[in-house]
C-alpha positions, 0 to 999 in steps of 0.5 A: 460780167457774167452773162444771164442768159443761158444761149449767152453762157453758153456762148462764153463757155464756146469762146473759152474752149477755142481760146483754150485749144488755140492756146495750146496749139500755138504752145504745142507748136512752140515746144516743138519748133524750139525741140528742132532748133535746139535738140535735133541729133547732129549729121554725126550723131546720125552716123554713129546711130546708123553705125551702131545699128550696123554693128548690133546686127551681128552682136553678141559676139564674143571678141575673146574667150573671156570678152563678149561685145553685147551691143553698141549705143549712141549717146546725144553728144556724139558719144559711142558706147560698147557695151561688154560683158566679161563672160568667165568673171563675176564681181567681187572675185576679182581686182576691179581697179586693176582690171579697170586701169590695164583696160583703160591703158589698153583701150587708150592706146589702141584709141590712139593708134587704130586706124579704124577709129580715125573716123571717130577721132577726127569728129570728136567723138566720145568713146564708153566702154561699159563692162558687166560681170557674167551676171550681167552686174555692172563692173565698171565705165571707162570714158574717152574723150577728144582730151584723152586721145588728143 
């Protein structure tokens, strides 16, 4: 039933908008509880974003004459990213798949082998490798997980 009376109406149109604005409060609370139960980083993923940060306060930094690390990232999943750029190569001049499997084997073996990395593989971390050319074109991802190294 419509009230007539215009101090009625208006009345009406108060009760809907607290009924509005609570609605939304306990819908907004909702999202935000089920965001902390289900989305929330893990203590390792925390670590990983720390250590990225340590790591691109000194980057860029050339790791050869033909290999710069430009920076690190971290993935939600517990996944560290190098991100390199190949100075002295430009897409399309090369043999990318060839370039592509002698870095994955030897990434690969120093995965397996580094001491420095232990920290990493005993967490099951993910490792990405992600190379540009000199133009900053992307060239090519190589990924590492837990059944790689393992």
């Amino acid at each position: 039933m419509i009230p007539s009376n215009p101090k009625a109406k208006e009345m009406a149109s108060k009760r809907k908008k607290i009924i509005l604005f609570f609605g939304l409060i306990i819908i907004l609370t909702g999202a935000f509880a089920i965001k902390k139960l289900f989305f929330t980083d893990s203590i390792f993923d925390r670590q990983l974003y720390s250590l990225s940060q340590e790591i691109n306060q000194s980057t860029p930094i050339m790791i050869d004459e033909n290999i710069r690390l430009e920076r690190t990232s971290v993935k939600r999943g517990e996944i560290f990213v190098y991100h390199y750029t190949l100075v002295n190569m430009e897409k399309g001049k090369f043999e990318e798949n060839e370039l592509k499997e002698f870095f994955r084997e030897q990434i690969l073996d120093n995965i397996k082998n580094n001491p420095d990395l232990k920290y990493f593989k005993e967490n099951q971390a993910s490792m990405v490798y992600d190379y540009k050319d000199k133009n900053m074109e992307s060239l090519f991802e190589l990924r590492f997980t837990p059944k790689d190294y393992n």
